[in-house]
C-alpha positions as CSV (number, residue, x, y, z in Angstrom):
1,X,27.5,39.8,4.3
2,X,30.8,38.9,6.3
3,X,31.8,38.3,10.0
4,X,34.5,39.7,11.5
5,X,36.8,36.9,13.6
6,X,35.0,38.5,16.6
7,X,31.8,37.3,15.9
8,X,32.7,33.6,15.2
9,X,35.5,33.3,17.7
10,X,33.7,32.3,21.0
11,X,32.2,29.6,18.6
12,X,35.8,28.2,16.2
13,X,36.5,25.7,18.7
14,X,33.0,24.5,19.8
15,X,32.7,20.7,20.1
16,X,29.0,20.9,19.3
17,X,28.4,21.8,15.3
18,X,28.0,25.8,14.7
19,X,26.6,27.7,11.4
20,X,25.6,31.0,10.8
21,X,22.9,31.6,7.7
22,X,21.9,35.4,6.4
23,X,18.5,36.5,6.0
24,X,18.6,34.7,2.6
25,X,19.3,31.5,4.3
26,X,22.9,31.3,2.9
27,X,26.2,30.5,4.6
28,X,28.0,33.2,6.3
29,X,29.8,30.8,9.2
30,X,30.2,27.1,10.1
31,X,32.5,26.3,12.7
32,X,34.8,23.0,12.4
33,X,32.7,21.0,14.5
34,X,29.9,21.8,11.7
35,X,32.0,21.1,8.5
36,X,33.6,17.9,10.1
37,X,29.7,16.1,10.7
38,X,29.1,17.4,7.0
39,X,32.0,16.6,5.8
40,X,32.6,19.9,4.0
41,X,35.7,21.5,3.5
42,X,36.9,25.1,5.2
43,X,34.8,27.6,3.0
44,X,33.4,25.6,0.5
45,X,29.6,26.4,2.0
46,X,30.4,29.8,2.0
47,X,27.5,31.9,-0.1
48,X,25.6,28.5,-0.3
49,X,22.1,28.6,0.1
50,X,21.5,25.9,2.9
51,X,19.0,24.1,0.9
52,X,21.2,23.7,-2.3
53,X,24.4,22.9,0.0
54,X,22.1,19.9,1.1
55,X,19.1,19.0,-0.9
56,X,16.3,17.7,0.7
57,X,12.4,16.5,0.1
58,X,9.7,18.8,-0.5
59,X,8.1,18.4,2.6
60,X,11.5,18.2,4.6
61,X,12.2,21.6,3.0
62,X,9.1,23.1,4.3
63,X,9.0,22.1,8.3
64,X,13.2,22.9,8.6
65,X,12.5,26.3,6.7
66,X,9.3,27.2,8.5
67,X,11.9,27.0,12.0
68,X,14.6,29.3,10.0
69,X,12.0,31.9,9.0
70,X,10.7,31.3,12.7
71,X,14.2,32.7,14.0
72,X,14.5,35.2,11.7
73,X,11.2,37.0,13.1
74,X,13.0,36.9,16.5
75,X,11.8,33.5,18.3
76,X,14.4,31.2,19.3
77,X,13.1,27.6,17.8
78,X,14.4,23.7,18.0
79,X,14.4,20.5,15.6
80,X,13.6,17.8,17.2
81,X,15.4,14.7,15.9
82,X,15.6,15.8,12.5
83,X,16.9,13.6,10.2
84,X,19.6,15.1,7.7
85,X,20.7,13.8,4.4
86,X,24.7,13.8,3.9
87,X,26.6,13.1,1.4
88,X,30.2,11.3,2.8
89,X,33.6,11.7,0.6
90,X,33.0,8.8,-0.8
91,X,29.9,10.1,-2.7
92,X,28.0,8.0,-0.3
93,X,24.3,9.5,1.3
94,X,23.6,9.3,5.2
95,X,21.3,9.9,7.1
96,X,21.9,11.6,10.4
97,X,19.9,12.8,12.9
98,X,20.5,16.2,14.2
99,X,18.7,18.1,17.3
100,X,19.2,21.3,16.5
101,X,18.4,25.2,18.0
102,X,17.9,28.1,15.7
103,X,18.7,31.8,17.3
104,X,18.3,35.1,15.8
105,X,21.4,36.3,15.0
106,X,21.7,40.0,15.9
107,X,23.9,43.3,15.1
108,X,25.3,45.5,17.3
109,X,22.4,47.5,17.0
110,X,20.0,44.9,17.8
111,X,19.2,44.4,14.2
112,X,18.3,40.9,13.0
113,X,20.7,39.9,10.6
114,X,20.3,36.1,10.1
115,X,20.0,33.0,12.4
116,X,22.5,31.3,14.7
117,X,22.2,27.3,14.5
118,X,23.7,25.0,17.0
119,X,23.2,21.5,16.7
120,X,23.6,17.8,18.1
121,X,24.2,14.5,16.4
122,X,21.5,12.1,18.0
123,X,21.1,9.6,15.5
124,X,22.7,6.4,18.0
125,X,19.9,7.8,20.5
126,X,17.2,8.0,18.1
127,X,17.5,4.6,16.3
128,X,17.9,3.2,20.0
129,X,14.2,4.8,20.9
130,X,12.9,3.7,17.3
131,X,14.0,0.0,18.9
132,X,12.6,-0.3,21.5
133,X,9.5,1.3,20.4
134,X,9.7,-1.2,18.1
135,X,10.5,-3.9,20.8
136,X,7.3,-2.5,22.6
137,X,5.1,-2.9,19.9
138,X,6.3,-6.5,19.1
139,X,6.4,-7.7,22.4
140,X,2.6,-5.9,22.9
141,X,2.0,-8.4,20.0
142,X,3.1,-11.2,21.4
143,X,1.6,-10.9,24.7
144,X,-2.0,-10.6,22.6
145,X,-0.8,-13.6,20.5
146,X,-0.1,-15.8,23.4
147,X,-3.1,-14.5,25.5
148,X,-5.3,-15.8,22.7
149,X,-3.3,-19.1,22.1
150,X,-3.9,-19.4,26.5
151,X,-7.8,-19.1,26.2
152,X,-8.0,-21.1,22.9
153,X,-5.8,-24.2,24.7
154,X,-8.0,-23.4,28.2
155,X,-11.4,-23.8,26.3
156,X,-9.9,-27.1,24.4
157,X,-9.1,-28.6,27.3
158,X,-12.4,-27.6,29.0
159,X,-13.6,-29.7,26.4
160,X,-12.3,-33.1,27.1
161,X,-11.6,-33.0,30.4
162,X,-13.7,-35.1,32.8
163,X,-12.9,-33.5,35.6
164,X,-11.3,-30.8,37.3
165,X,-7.9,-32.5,38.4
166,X,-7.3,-33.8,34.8
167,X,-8.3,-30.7,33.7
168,X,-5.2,-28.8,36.3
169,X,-3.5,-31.2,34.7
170,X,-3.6,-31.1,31.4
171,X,-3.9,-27.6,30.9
172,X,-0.5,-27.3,33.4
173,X,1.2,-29.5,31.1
174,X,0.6,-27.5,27.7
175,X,1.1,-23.9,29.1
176,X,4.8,-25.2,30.7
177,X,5.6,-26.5,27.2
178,X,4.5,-23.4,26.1
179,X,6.9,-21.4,28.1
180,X,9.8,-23.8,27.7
181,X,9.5,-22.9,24.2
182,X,9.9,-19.2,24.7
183,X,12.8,-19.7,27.3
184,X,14.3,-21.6,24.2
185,X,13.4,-18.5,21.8
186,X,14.9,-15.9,24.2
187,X,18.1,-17.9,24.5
188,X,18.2,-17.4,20.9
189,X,17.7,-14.0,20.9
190,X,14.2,-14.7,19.3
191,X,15.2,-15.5,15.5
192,X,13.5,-18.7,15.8
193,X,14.2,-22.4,16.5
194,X,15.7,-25.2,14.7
195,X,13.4,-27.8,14.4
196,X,15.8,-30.8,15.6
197,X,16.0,-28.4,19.1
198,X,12.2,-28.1,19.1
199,X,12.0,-32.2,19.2
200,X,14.9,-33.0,21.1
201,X,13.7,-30.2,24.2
202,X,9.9,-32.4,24.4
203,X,11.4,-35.4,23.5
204,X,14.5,-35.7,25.6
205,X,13.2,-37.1,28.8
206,X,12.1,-40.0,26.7
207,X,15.6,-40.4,25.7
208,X,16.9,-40.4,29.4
209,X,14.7,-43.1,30.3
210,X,15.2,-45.3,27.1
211,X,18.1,-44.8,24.7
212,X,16.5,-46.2,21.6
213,X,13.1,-44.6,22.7
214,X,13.2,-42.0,19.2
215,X,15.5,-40.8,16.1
216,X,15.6,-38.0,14.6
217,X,16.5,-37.4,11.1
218,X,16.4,-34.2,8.7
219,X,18.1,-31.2,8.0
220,X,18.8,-27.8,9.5
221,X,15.8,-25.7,9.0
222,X,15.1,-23.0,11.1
223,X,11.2,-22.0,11.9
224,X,9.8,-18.1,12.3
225,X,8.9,-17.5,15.7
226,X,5.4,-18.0,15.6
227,X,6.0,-21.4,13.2
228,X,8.4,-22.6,16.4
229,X,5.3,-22.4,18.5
230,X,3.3,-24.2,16.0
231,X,5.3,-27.2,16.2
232,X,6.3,-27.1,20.0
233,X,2.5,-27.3,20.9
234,X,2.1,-29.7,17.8
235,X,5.2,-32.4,18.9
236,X,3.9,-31.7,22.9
237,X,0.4,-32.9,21.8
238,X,1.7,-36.2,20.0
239,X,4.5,-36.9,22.9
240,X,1.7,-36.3,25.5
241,X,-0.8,-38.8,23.3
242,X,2.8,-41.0,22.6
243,X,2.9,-41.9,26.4
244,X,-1.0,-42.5,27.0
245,X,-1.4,-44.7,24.0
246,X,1.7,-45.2,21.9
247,X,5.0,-46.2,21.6
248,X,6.0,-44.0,24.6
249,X,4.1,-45.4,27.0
250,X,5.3,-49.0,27.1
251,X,9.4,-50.3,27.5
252,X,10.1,-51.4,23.9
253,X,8.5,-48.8,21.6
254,X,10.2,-47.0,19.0
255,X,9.5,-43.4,17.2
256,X,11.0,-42.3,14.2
257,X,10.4,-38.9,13.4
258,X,12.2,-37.0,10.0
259,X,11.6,-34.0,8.0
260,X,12.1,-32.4,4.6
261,X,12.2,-29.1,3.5
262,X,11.3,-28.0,-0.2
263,X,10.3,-24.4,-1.1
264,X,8.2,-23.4,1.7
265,X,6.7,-26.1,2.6
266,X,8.2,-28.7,5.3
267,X,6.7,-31.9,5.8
268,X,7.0,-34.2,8.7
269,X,6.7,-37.7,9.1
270,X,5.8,-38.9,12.8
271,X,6.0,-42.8,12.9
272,X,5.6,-44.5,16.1
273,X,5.9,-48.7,16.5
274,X,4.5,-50.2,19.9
275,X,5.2,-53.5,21.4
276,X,1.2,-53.6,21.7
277,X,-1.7,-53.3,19.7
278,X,-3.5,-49.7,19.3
279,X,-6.9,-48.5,18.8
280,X,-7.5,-45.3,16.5
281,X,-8.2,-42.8,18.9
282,X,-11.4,-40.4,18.5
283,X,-10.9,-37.5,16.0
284,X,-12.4,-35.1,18.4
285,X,-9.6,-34.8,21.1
286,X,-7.5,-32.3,22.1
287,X,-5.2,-32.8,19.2
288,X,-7.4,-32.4,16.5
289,X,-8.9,-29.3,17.5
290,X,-5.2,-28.1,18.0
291,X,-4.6,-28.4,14.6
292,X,-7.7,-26.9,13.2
293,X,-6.4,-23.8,15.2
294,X,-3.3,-23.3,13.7
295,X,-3.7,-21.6,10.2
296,X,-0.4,-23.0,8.5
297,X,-0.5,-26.5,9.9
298,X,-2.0,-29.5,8.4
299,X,-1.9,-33.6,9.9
300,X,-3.2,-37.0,8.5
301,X,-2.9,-39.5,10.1
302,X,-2.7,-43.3,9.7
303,X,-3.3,-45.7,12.0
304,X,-2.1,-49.4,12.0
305,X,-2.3,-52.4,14.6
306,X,0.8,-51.4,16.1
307,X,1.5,-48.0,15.5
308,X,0.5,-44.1,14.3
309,X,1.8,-42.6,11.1
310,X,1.2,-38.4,10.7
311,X,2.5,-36.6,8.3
312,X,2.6,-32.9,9.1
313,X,2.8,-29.9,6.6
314,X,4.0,-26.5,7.6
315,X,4.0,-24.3,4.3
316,X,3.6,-20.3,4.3
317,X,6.1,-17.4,3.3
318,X,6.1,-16.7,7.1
319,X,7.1,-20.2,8.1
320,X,10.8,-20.4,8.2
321,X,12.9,-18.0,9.8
């Protein structure tokens, strides 16, 4: 069947993408708006059925038909952000996402002759709500993931506290690490952290007070985000225990801290030296239950008369970033 230029005229200039299909579903109209966001040529869909002009899945086929046949029985019907497979010039495949409304399309006699589609690109709207659903459910995650991490240091530090102030106290200390570590991750747009910036943020005060109070030595390797709060709450733990008993706490002491990357694994070597003699401390603190938490981190440790020695293994697909 045809149209006469009266039937299609009110729609020839149309910003929003126009066809008309027959009761066999083929092409009998597509306005330029239509051929430009398919990138057809004038007439070349003409007689086309719509499912040959553009060839889609099995099930695809079956929920966009189901509305077509819908309109054809009289009842005006919509696609809701359905995505479309377009092939560009370049031989190229797409997909866009189309809102689109299907209309009976009527004789003068009231007769249903085929549908009427009108339809609106929405794919920069839809892959903005897939994001931040996306965002939501990540950021739900992380909320859960830190919540746990929260109770897990709480109960720890319940543990060997002797009292309530050094409790407060402890327990304030490791959650404001904690969230100078994700102001750090949201300045980076959360892809992770460097592991020279994770030192240098818990270790800097040191460095204010002392010049030669640490060095740092190793290459760039950047850490997942949940490996980046591994090793924040790992190097806050050994500063914190630094300044109580090591090298930190006394004018004079020295620590050396360097890493190595190979594969994925990275290993960490902590090495304080104190102008004073240390005592192992207990394996039961603080520390040592931190690291039992954390399921890709493992620490020996070596003590000597003047100083600690750790060597730290991150290793996991999941650990670099």
């Amino acid at each position: 069947m045809s149209l006469s230029p009266r039937d299609t005229r009110l729609f020839d200039d149309w910003s929003l993408p126009v066809m008309m299909l027959d009761r066999d579903l083929r092409f009998i109209y597509a306005n330029k708006a239509y051929l430009d966001a398919v990138h057809k040529l004038p007439g070349e869909l003409d007689g086309q059925h719509v499912f040959d002009a553009f060839p889609e899945s099995e099930d695809r086929v079956v929920s966009v038909k189901r509305k077509m046949l819908a309109a054809l029985d009289g009842e005006t019907t919509v696609l809701e952000a359905q995505p479309f497979h377009i092939e560009q010039e370049d031989g190229e495949v797409i997909e866009s996402v189309w809102q689109a409304t299907q209309d009976p399309l009527r004789d003068d006699e009231g007769n249903i002759i085929g549908l009427i589609q009108r339809a609106r690109d929405i794919t920069q709207q839809y892959q903005l709500e897939q994001r931040n659903l996306a965002i939501g459910h990540e950021l739900s995650h992380r909320v859960k993931n830190v919540m746990a991490v929260v109770s897990s240091v709480a109960r720890i530090t319940g543990r060997n506290a002797t009292n309530v102030q050094s409790f407060v106290k402890s327990f304030t200390a490791r959650i404001n690490a904690m969230s100078r570590t994700n102001d750090l991750l949201a300045r980076g747009n959360w892809s992770g952290l460097d592991v020279a910036a994770i030192f240098e943020d818990e270790l800097s005060p040191f460095s204010e007070a002392e010049a030669d109070a640490f060095a740092l030595t190793g290459p760039r390797v950047r850490l997942s985000i949940d490996s980046t709060k591994d090793l924040s709450m790992v190097c806050h733990e050994l500063a914190t225990n630094a300044v109580k008993y090591g090298c930190l706490g006394k004018p004079g002491g020295h620590l050396s801290v360097s890493w190595r990357r190979k594969g994925d694994r990275l290993t960490i070597e902590w090495r304080e030296t104190c102008p004073h003699e240390i005592g192992a401390v207990g394996e039961t603190g603080f520390g040592t239950r931190l690291f039992d938490m954390l399921p890709h981190v493992t620490v020996e440790r070596d003590f000597t008369p003047n100083g600690l020695h750790l060597t730290i293994r991150m290793e996991g697909e999941t650990v670099f970033g």
